[in-house]
C-alpha positions in Angstrom: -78.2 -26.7 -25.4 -74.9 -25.2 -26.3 -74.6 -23.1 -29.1 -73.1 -24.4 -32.5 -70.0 -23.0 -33.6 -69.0 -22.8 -37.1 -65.8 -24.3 -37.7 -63.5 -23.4 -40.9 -61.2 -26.7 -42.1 -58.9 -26.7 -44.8 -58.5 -29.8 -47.0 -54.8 -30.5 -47.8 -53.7 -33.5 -48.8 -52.2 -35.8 -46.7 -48.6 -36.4 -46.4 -47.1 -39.7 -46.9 -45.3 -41.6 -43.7 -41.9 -39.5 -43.0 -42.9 -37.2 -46.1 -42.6 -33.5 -45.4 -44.5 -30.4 -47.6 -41.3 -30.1 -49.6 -40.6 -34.1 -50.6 -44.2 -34.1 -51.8 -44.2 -30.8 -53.9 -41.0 -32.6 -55.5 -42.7 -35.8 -56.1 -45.8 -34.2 -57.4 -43.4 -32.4 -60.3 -42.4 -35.3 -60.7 -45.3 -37.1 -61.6 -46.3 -34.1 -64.2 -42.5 -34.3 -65.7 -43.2 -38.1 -66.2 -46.5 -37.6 -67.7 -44.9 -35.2 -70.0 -42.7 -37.1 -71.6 -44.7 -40.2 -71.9 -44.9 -43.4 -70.6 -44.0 -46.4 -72.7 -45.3 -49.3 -72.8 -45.1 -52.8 -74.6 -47.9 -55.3 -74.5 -47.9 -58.9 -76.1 -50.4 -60.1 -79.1 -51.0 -62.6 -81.3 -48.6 -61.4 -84.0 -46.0 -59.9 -81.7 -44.9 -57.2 -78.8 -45.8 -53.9 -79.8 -44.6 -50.7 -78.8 -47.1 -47.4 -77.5 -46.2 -44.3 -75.6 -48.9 -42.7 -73.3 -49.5 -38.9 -72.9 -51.5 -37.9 -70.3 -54.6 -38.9 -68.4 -57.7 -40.3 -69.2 -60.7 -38.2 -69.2 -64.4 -38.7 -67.9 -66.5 -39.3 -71.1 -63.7 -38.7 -73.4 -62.3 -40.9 -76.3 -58.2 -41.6 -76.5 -56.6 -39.9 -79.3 -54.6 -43.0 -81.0 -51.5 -41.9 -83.4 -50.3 -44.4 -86.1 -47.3 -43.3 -87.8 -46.4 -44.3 -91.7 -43.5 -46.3 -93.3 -39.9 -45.0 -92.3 -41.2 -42.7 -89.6 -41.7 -43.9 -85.5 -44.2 -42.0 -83.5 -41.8 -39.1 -82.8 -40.3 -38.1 -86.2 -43.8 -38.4 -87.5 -46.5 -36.3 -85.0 -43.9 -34.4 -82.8 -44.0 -31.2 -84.8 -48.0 -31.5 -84.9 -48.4 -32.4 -81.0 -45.8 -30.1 -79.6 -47.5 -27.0 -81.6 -48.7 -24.3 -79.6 -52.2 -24.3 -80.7 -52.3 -27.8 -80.1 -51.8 -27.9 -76.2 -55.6 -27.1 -76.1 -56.0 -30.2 -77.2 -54.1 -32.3 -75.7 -55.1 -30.7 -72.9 -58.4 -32.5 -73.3 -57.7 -35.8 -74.0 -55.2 -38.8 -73.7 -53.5 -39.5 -76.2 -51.5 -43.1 -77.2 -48.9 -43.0 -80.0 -48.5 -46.9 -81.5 -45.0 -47.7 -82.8 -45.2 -50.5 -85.6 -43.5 -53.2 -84.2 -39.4 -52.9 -84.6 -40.3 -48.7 -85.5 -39.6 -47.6 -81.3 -36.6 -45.9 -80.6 -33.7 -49.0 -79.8 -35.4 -51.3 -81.5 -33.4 -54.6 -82.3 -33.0 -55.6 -86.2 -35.6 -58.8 -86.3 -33.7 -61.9 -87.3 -33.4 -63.2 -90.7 -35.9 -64.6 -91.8 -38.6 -63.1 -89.4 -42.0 -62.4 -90.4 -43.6 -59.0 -90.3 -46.8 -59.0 -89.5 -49.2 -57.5 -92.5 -51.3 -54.6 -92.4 -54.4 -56.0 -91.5 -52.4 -57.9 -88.2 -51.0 -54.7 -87.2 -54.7 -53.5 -87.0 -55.6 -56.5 -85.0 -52.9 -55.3 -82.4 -55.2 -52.4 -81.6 -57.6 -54.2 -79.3 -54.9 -55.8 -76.7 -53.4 -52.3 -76.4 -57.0 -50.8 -75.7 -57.5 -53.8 -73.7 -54.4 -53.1 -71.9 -54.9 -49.5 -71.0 -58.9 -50.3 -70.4 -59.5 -47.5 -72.9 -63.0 -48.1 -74.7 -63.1 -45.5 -77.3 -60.4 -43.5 -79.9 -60.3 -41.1 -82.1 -57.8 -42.3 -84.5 -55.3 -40.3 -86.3 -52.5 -41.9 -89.0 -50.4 -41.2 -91.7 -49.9 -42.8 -94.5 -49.7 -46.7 -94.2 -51.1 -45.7 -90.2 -54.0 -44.5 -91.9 -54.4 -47.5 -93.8 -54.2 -49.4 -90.5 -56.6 -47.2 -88.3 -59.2 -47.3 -90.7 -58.9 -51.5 -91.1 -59.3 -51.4 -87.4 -62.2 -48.8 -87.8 -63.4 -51.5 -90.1 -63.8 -54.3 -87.9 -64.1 -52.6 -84.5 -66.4 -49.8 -85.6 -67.8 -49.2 -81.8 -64.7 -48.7 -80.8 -63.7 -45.8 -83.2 -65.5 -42.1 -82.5 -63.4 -40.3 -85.3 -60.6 -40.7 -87.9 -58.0 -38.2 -88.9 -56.2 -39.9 -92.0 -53.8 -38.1 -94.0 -52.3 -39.6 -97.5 -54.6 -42.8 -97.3 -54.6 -45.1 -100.1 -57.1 -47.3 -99.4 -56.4 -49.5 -102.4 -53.9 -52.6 -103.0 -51.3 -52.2 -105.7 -52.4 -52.9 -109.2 -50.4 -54.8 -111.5 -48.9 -51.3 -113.1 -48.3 -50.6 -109.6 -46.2 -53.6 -108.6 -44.1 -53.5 -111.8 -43.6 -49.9 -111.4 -42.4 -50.8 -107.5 -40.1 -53.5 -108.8 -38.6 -51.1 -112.0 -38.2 -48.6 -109.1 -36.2 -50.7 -107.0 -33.9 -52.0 -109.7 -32.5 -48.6 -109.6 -33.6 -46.6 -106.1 -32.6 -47.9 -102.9 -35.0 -48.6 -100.2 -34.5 -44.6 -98.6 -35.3 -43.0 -101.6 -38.4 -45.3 -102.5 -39.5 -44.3 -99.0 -39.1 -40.7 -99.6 -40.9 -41.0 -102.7 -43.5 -42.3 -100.8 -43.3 -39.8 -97.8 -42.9 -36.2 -99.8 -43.9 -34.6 -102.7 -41.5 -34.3 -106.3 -42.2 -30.8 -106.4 -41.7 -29.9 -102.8 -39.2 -26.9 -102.3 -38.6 -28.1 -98.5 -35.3 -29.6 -99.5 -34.0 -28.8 -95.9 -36.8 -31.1 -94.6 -36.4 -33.8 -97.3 -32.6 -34.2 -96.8 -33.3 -34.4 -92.8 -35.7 -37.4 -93.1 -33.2 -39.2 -95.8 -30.6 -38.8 -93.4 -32.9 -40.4 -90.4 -33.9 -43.0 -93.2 -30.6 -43.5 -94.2 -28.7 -44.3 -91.3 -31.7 -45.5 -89.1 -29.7 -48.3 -87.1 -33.3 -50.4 -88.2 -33.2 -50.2 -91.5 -34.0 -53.7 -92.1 -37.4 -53.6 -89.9 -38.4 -50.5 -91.8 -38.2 -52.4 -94.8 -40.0 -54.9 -93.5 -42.5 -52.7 -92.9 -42.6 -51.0 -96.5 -43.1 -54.3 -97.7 -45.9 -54.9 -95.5 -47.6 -51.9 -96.9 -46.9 -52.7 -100.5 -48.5 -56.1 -100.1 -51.5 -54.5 -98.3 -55.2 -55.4 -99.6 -57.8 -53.5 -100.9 -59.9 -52.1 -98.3 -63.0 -52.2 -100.4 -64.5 -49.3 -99.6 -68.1 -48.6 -100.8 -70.7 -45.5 -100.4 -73.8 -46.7 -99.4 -72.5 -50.0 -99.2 -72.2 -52.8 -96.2 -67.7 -51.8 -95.9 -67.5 -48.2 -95.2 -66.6 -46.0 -92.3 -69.6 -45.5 -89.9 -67.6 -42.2 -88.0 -66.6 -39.2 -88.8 -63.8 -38.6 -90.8 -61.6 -35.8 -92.2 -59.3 -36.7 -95.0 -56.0 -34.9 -95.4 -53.3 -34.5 -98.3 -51.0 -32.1 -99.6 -51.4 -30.4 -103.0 -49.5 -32.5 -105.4 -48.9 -35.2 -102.9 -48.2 -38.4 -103.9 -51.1 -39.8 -102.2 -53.3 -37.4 -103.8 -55.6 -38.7 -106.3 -55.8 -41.7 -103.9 -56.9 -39.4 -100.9 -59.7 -38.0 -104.0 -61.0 -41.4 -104.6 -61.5 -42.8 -101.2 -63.3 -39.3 -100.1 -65.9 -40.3 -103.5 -66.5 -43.9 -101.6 -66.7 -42.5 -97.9 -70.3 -41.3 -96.7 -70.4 -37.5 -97.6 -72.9 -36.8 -94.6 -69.7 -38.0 -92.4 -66.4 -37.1 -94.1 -64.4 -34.1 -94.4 -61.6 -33.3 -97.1 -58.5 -31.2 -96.6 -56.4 -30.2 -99.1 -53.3 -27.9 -97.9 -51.1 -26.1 -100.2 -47.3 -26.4 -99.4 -47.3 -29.1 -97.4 -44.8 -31.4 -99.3 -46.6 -34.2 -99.2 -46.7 -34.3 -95.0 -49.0 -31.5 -93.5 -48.5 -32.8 -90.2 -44.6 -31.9 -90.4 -44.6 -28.6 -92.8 -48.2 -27.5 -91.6 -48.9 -27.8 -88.0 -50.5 -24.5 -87.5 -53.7 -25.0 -90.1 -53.9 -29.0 -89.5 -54.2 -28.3 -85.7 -57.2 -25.9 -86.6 -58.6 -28.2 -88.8 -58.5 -31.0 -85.8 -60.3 -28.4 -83.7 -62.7 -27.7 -86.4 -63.1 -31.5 -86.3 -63.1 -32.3 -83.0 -66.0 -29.5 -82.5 -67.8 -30.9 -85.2 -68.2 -34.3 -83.0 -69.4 -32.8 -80.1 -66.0 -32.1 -78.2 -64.6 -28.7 -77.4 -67.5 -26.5 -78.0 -65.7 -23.1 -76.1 -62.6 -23.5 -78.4 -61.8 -21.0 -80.5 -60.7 -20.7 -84.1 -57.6 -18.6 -84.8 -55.9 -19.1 -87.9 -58.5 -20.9 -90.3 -61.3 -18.7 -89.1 -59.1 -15.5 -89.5 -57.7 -16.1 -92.8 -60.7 -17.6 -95.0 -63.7 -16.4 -96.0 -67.2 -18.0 -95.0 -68.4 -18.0 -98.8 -69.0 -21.1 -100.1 -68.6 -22.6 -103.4 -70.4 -25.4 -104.8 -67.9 -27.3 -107.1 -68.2 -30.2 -109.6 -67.6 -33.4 -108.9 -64.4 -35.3 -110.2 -64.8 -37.4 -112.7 -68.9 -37.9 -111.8 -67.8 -39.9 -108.6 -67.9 -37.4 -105.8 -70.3 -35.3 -104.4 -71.0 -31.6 -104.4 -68.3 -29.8 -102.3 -68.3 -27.1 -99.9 -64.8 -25.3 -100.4 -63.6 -22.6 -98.1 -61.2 -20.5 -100.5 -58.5 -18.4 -99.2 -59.7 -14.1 -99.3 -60.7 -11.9 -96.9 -59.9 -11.8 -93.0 -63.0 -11.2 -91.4 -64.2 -14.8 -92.6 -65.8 -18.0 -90.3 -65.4 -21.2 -90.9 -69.0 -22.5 -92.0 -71.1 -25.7 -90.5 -72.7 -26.3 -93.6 -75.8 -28.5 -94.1 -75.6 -32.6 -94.0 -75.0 -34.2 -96.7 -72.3 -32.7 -98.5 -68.8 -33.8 -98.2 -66.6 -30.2 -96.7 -63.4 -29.6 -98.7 -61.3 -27.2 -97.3 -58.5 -25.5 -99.3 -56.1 -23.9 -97.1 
């Protein structure tokens, strides 16, 4: 019998017809330059085309993160300074992510005809299954802003398999009130549509004036002005979402809540953390964040998503830099407001040598930073 011989081969991929080693490193780059920057897509539903923008590619096992963006804002000018962050390429590293444009919010989007009718919150949400179904996505982890947030968790609502996690920052889960809607109306009899939006977006008090004058002039002179109104209407007209602890509407994943010290979503980001399940939900409050921690605060929201993200199972070898380094691992059990929420874990700013803590169930964490 003749004697075996071991025999080395080297796997390389093959070459395409009339494709030499130096055409295929150039179309593999490419490829990852095109993946970079996104590929847009539009997809047709019942209330209209709407506009998303793909990151990425899917992983084994792993949920989409899904990006919804709030009133005046597209996908870009709201989550670009949060997803181009260094800490965050970890992340995105990790998962695929899909940033939704409210329909007539993309970049070059036409001014809708007179007369047309914007879809409503709750239709927006119902836009979220053809672009899953589109993709072939069957799980997100949703992340919004604003009137976003108000969408993503209405989706979460009625497609509750479908939804892992929530991120939702300056949520107001409530419709307008009567005092509300006159106030809105008084408002507008004196404050044009860009400065009611700003209201809504930042904070009175904030001292980023640079950063406030750069969104009015985006506002301002957005060539779809008209849509984005459309839009703030939508929002203002939005229903109650009825949330109830304990009761048969509430969010069945987990979910960290965001908002800015003296936002003007605040005390609305306080009362839907007292009707969320406290076993579940999370609360972030960031100092200095005028009203939109995801533009003025990248750096401690993108720790905070880690936190998060580790809390669900999902990037257990990540490691926590700047929450972990700059507050301490005491906690302290504070009262809750006005008898409606539960007893809070808060992580106070102090010494440098603290960890952030995994408390037991049943307790809603809120996190100062």
């Amino acid at each position: 019998m003749a004697e075996l011989q071991e025999v080395q081969i080297t796997e390389e991929k093959p070459l395409l017809p009339g494709q030499t080693p130096e055409t295929a490193k150039e179309a593999e780059l490419a490829a990852r330059i095109l993946l970079d920057r996104g590929q847009t897509h539009s997809v047709e539903t019942p209330y209209g085309s709407v506009t998303f923008t793909v990151y990425g590619t899917p992983k084994p096992k792993r949920p989409a993160i899904l990006t919804y963006h709030d009133v005046g804002l597209n996908y870009k000018s709201c989550f670009q300074p949060l997803f181009q962050f260094g800490d965050m390429q970890e992340i995105i590293q990790n998962f695929v992510r899909v940033h939704v444009d409210a329909p007539g919010m993309e970049e070059g989007a036409p001014v809708f005809p007179l007369g047309y009718q914007y879809p409503s919150l709750d239709q927006l949400a119902d836009m979220i299954p053809c672009i899953l179904q589109y993709l072939n996505f069957s799980t997100i982890i949703g992340v919004g802003v604003g009137a976003g947030a108000y969408i993503l968790s209405r989706y979460a609502l009625t497609h509750p398999d479908t939804v892992e996690g929530l991120v939702l920052i300056n949520i107001d889960p409530n419709a307008k009130g009567w005092m509300d809607w006159a106030a809105h109306k008084l408002t507008g009899l004196t404050s044009s549509i860009p400065e009611m939006i700003l209201g809504h977006l930042f904070s009175q008090l904030s001292g980023n004036s640079e950063l406030i004058q750069k969104y009015r002039n985006i506002i301002t002179h957005a060539p779809n002005l008209e849509n984005i109104e459309l839009y703030w209407n939508s929002y203002n007209n939005r229903r109650d979402l009825n949330l109830e602890r304990g009761g048969a509407v509430t969010l069945r994943c987990p979910v960290m809540l965001v908002v800015g010290d003296q936002a003007p979503h605040e005390d609305a980001v306080v009362e839907c953390n007292s009707k969320l399940d406290p076993t579940q939900t999370s609360f972030l409050k960031m100092a200095d964040s005028g009203g939109q921690p995801q533009l003025t605060q990248p750096g401690k929201l993108t720790e905070a998503f880690k936190y998060f993200l580790q809390g669900m199972g999902y990037m257990a070898s990540s490691c926590m830099t700047r929450l972990s380094r700059s507050r301490t691992a005491s906690l302290t059990s504070a009262a809750s407001i006005d008898g409606n929420r539960s007893r809070s874990r808060t992580l106070s700013q102090g010494s440098e040598s603290g960890t952030l803590p995994s408390g037991p169930p049943g307790h809603t964490m809120e996190v100062s930073c």
